[in-house]
C-alpha positions as CSV (number, residue, x, y, z in Angstrom):
1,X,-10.6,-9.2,-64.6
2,X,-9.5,-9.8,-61.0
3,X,-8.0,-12.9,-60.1
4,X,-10.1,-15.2,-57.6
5,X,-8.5,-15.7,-54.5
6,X,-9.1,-18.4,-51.8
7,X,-10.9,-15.5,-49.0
8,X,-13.6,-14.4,-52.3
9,X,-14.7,-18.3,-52.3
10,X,-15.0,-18.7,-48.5
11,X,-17.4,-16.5,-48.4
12,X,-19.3,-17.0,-51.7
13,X,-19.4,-20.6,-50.0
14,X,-20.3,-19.4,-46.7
15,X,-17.1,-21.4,-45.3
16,X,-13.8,-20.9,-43.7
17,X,-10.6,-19.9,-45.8
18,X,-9.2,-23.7,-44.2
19,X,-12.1,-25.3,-45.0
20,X,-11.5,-23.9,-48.6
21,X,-8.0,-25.1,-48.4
22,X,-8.9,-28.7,-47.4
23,X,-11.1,-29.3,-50.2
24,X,-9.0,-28.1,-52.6
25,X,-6.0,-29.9,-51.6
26,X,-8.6,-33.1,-50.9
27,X,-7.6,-33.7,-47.4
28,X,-9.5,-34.0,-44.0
29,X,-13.1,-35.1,-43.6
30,X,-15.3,-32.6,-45.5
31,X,-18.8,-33.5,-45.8
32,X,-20.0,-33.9,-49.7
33,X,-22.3,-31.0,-49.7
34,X,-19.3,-28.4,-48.1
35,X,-17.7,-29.4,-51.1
36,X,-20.0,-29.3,-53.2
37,X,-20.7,-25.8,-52.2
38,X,-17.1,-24.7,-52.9
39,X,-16.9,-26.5,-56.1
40,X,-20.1,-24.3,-56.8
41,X,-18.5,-20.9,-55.3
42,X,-15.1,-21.6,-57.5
43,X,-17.6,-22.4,-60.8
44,X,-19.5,-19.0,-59.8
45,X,-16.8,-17.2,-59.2
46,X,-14.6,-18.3,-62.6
């Protein structure tokens, strides 16, 4: 299986690689539903 890398859940998320990056390192002001939509891209993705 091929690993997951932070470009494949940008754009299952329909976001930027950075705004990937922010939510995953929980800093900057991301709005709940952007990360909620990552959070969903990373669960979809595995």
């Amino acid at each position: 299986m091929k690993k997951v890398s932070i470009i494949d859940v940008a754009r299952e998320a329909g976001v930027s690689v950075s705004t990937v990056s922010l939510v995953l390192r929980q800093k900057g002001k991301i709005s709940e539903a952007t990360i909620e939509k990552v959070h969903a891209a990373i669960t979809a993705l595995g």
